[in-house]
Backbone as JSON, one array per atom type, in Angstrom:
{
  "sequence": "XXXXXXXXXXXXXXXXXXXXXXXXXXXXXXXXXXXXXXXXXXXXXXXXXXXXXXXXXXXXXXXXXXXXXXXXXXXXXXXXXXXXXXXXXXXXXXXXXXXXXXXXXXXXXXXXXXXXXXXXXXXXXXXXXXXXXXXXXXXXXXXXXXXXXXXXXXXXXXXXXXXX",
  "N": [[16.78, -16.95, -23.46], [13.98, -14.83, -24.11], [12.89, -11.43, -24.73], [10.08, -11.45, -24.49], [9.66, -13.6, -22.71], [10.61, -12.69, -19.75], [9.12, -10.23, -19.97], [6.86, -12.13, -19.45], [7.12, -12.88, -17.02], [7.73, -10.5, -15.61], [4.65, -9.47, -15.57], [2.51, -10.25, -13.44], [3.64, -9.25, -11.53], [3.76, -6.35, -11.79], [1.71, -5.56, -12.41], [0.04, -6.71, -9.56], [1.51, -4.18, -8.3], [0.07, -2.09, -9.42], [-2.08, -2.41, -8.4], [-2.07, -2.3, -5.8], [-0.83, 0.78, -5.94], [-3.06, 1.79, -6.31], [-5.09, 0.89, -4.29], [-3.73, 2.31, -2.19], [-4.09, 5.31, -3.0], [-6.84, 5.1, -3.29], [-6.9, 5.22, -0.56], [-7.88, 2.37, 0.7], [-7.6, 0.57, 2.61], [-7.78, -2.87, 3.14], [-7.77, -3.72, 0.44], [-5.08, -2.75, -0.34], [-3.53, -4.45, 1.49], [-4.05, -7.1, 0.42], [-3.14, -6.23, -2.03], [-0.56, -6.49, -2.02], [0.44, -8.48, -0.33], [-0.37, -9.94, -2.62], [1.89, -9.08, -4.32], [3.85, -9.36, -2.64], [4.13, -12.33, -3.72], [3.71, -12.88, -6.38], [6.46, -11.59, -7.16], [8.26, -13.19, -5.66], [8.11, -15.19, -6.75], [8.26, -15.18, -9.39], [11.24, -14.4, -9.43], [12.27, -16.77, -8.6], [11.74, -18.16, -10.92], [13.19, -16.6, -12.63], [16.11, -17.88, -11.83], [16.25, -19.9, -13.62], [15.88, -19.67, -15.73], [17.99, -19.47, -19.0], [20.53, -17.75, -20.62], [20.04, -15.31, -23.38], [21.57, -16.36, -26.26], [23.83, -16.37, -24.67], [23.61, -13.68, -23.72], [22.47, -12.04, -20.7], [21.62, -10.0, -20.21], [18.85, -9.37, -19.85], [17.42, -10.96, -18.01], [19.09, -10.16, -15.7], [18.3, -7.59, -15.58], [15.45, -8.02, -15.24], [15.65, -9.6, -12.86], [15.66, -7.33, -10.67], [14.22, -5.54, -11.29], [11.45, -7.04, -10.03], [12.93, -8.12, -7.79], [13.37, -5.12, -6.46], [9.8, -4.96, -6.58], [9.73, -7.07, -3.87], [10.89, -5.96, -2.06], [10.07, -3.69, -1.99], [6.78, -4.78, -1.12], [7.46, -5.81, 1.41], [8.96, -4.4, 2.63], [8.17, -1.75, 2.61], [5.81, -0.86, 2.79], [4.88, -0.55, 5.48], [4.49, 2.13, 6.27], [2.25, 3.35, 4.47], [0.42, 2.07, 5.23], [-0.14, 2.49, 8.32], [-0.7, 5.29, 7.74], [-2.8, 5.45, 6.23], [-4.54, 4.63, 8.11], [-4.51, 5.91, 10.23], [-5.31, 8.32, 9.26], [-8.13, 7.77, 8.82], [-8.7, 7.2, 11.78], [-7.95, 10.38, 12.57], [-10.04, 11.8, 10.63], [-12.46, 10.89, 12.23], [-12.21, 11.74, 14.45], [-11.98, 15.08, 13.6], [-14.32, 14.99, 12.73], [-16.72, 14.44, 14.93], [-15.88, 16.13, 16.45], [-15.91, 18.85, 15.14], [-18.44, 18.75, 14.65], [-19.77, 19.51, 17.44], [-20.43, 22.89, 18.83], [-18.74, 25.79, 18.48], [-18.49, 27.0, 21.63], [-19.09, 24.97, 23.03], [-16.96, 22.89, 23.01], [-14.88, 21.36, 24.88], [-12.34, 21.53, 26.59], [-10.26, 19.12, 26.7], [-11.73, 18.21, 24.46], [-10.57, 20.11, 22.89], [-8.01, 19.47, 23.29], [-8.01, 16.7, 22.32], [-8.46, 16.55, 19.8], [-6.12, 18.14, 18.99], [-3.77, 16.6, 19.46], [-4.37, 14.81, 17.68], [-4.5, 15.95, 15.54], [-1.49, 16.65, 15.48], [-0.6, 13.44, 15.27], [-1.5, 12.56, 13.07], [-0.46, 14.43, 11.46], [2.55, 13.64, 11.85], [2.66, 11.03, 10.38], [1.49, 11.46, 8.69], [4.32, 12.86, 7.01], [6.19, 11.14, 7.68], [4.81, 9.16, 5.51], [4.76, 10.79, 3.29], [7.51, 10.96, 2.99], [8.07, 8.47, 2.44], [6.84, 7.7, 0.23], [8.14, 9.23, -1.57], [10.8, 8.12, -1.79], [9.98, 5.59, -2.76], [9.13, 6.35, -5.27], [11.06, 7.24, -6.44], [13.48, 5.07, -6.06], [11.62, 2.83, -7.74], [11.3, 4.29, -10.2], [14.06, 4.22, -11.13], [14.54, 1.42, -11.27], [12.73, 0.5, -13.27], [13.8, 2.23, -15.4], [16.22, 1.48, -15.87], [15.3, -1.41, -16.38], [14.55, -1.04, -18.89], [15.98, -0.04, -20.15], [17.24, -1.99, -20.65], [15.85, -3.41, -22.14], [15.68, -2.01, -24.3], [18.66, -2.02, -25.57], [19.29, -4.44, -25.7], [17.65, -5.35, -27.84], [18.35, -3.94, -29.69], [21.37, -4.79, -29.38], [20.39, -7.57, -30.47], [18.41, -7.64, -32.76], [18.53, -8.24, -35.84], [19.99, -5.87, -37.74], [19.13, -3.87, -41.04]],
  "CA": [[15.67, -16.22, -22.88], [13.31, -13.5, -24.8], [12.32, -10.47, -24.34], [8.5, -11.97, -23.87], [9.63, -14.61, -21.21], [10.91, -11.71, -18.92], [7.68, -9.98, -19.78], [5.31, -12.4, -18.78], [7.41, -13.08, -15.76], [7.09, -9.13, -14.94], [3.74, -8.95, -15.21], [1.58, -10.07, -12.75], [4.01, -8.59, -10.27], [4.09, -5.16, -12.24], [-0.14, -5.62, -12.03], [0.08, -6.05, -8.36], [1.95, -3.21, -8.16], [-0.89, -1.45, -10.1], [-3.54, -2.52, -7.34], [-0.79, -1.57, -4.46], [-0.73, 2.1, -5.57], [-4.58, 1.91, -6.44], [-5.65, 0.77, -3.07], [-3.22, 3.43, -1.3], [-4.71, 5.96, -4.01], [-8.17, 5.29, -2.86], [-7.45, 4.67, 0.9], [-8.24, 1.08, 0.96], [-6.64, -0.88, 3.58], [-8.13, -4.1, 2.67], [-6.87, -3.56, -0.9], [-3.78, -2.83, 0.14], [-3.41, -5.7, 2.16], [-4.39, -7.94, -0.44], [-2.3, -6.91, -3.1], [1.24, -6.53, -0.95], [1.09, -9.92, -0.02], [-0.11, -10.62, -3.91], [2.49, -8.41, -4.89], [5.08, -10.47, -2.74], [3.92, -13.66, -3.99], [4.65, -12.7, -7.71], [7.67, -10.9, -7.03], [9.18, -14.07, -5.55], [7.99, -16.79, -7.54], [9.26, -14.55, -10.78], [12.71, -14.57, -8.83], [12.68, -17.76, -8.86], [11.38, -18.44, -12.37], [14.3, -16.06, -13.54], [16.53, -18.91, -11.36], [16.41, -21.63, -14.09], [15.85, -18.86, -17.42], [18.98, -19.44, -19.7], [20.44, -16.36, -20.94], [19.67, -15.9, -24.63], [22.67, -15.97, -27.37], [25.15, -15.93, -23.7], [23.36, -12.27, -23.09], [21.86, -12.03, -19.72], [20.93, -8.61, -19.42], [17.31, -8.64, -19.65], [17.46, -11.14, -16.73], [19.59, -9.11, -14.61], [17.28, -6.24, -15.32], [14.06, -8.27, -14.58], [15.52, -9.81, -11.32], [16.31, -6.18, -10.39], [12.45, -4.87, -10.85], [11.45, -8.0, -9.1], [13.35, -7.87, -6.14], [12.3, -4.09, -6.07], [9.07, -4.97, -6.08], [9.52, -7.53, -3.57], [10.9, -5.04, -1.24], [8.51, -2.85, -1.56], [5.8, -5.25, -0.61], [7.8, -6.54, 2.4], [9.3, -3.14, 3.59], [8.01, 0.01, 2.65], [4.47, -0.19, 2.44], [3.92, 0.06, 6.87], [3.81, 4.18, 6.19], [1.28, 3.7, 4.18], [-0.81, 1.55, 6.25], [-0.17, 4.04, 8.86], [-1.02, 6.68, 7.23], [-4.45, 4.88, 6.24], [-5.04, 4.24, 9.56], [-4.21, 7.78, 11.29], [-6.28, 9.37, 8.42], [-9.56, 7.07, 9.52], [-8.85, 8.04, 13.4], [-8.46, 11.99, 12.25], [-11.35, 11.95, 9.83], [-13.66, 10.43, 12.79], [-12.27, 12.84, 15.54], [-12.23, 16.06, 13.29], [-15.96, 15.19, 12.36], [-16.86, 14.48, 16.16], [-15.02, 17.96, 16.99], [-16.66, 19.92, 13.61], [-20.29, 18.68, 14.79], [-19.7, 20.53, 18.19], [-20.09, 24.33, 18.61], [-17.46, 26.47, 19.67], [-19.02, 27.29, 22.76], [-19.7, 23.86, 23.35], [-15.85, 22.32, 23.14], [-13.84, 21.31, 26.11], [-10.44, 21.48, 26.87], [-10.5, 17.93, 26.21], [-12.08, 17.91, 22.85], [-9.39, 20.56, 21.79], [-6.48, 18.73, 23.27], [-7.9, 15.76, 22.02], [-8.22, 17.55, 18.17], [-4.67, 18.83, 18.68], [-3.17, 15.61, 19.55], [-5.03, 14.14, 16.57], [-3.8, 16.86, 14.06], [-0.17, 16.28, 15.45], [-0.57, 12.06, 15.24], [-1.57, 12.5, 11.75], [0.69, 15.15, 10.6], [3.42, 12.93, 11.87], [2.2, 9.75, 9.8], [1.63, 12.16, 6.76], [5.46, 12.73, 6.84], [6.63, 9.84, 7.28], [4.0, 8.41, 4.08], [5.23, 11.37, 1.98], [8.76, 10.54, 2.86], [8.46, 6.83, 1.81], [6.3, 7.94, -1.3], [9.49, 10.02, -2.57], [11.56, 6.85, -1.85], [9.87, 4.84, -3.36], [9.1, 6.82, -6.54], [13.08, 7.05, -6.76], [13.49, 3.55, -6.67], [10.32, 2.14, -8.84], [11.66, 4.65, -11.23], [15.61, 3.57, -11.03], [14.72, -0.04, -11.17], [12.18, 0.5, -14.17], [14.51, 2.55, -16.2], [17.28, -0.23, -15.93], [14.77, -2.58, -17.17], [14.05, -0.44, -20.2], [17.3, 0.5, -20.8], [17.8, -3.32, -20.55], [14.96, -3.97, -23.37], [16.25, -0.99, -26.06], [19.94, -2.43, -25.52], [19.05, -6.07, -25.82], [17.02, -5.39, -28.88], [19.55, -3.43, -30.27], [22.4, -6.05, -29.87], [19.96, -8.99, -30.99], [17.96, -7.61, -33.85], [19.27, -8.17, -37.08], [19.98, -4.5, -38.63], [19.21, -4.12, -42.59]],
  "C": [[15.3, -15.1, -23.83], [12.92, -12.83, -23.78], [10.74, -10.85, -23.64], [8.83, -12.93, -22.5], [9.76, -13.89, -20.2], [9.28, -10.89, -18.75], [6.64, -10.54, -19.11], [5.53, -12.69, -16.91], [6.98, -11.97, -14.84], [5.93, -8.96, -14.77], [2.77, -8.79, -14.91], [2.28, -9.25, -11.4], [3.75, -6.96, -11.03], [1.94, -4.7, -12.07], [-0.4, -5.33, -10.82], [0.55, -4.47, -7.88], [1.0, -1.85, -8.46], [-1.14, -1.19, -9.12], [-3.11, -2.0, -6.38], [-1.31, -0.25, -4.3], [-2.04, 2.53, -5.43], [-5.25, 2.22, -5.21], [-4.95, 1.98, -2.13], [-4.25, 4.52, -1.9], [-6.21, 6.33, -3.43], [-8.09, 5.15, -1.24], [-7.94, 3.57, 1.0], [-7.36, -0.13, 1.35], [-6.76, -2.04, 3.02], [-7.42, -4.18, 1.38], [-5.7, -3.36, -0.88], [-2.65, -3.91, 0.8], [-3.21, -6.7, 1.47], [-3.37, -7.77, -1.68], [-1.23, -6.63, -2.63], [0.97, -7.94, -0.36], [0.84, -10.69, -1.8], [1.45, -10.19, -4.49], [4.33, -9.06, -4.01], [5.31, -12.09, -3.08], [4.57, -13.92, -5.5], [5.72, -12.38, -7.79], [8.56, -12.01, -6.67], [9.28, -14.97, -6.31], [8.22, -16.16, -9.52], [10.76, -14.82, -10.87], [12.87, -15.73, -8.9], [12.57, -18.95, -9.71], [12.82, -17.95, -13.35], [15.47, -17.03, -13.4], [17.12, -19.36, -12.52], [15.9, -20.62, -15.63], [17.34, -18.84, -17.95], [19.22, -17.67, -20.46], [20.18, -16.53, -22.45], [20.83, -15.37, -25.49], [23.92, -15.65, -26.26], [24.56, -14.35, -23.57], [22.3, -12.41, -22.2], [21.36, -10.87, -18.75], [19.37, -8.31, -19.16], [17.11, -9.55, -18.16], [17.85, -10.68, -15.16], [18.48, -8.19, -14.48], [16.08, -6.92, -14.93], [14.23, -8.64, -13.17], [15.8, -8.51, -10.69], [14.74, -5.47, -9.86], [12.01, -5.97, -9.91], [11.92, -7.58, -7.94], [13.4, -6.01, -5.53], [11.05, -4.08, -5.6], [8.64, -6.03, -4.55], [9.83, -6.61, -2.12], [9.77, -4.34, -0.76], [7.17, -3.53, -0.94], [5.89, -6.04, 0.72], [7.91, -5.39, 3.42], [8.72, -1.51, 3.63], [6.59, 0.4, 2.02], [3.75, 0.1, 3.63], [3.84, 1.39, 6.72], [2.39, 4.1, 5.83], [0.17, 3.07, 4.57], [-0.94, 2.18, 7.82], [-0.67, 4.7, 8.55], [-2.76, 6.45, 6.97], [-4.99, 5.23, 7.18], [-5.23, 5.11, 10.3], [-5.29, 8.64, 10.06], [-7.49, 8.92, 8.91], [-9.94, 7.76, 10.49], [-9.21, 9.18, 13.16], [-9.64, 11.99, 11.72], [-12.14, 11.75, 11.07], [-13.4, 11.45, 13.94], [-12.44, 14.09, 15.02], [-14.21, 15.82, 12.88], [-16.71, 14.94, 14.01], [-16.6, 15.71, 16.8], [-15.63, 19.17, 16.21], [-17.98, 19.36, 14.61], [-20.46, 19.55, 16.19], [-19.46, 22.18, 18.29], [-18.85, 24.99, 19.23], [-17.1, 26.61, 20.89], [-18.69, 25.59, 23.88], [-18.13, 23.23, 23.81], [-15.16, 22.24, 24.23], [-12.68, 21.66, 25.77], [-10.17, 20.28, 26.31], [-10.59, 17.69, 25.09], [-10.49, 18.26, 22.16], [-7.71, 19.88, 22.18], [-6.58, 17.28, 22.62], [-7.09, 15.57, 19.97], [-6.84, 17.68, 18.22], [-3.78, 17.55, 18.85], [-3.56, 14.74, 18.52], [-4.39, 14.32, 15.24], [-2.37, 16.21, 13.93], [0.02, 14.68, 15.12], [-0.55, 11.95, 13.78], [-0.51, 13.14, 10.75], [2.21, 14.5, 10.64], [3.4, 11.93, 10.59], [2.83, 10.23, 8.33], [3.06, 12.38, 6.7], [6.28, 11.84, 6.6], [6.25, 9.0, 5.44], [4.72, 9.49, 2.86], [6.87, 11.27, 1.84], [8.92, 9.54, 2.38], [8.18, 6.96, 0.41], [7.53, 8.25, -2.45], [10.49, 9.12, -2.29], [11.3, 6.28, -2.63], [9.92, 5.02, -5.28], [10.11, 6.77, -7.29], [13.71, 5.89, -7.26], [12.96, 3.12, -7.83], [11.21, 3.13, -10.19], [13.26, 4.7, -12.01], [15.12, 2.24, -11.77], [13.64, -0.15, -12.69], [13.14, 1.48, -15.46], [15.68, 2.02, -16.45], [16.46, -1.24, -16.83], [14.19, -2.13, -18.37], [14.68, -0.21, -20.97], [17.96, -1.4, -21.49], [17.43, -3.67, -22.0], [15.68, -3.38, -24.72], [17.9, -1.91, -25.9], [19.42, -3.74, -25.72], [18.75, -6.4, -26.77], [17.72, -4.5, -30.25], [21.06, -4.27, -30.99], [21.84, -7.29, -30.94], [18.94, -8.84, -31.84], [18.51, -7.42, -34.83], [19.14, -6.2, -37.59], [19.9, -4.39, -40.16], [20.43, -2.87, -42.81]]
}
């Protein structure tokens, strides 16, 4: 196995992954949607490309390290992206009740409105915790599981390039 075979394996899942943070990034459910199920489609069918990859010269570290990002990203597109479709979703609601609540005067506001507003704020501010809690998970990870597979590449290329 080369260094490039691992590569090309990584990187339509490492692409998805792109569009993933993109679509969170911009708020776009739909986009989101779309590439977390792309993003577990590559992620598996890499995994099980790496399967049947021979190691190269008996060294099987860059495989280890690619099934490693892989099944990171496969996680991630299975488990730990409902926050952030949450969080989408509770930002929409807020946005449409704080602008419903803003277009009314002061005067004007019920009891109602403002318990509605305050139960809105709190729904969201929940969400947002949760999303910035997974965010700093994930960041932890993605950046664990990508510095393994880098560490994998300089070490691999190290052992298996001729030195003058």
């Amino acid at each position: 196995m080369s260094k490039g075979d691992t590569q090309l394996i990584l990187f339509k899942s490492q692409n998805q992954e792109n569009y993933l943070t993109k679509a969170v990034n911009d708020g776009n459910l739909n986009a989101l949607e779309q590439a977390k199920g792309a993003l577990l489609t590559f992620s598996t069918e890499g995994i099980a490309k790496l399967e049947v990859v021979k190691a190269f010269n008996g060294d099987a570290s860059l495989k280890l390290a690619c099934s490693q990002l892989l099944k990171f990203y496969s996680q991630e597109s299975k488990d730990k992206t409902k926050p952030n479709v949450d969080y989408l979703i509770e930002k929409e609601k807020f946005e449409k009740i704080k602008k419903s609540f803003d277009a009314k005067s002061q005067n004007s506001r019920t009891k109602e409105d403002v318990d509605q507003f305050n139960k809105a704020v709190n729904d969201y501010n929940q969400v947002l915790n949760a999303y910035n809690k997974n965010n700093q998970e994930l960041n932890a990870a993605r950046t664990k599981a990508f510095d393994t597979w880098s560490n994998a590449v300089k070490n691999f290329l190290d052992r298996q390039v001729p030195q003058k």
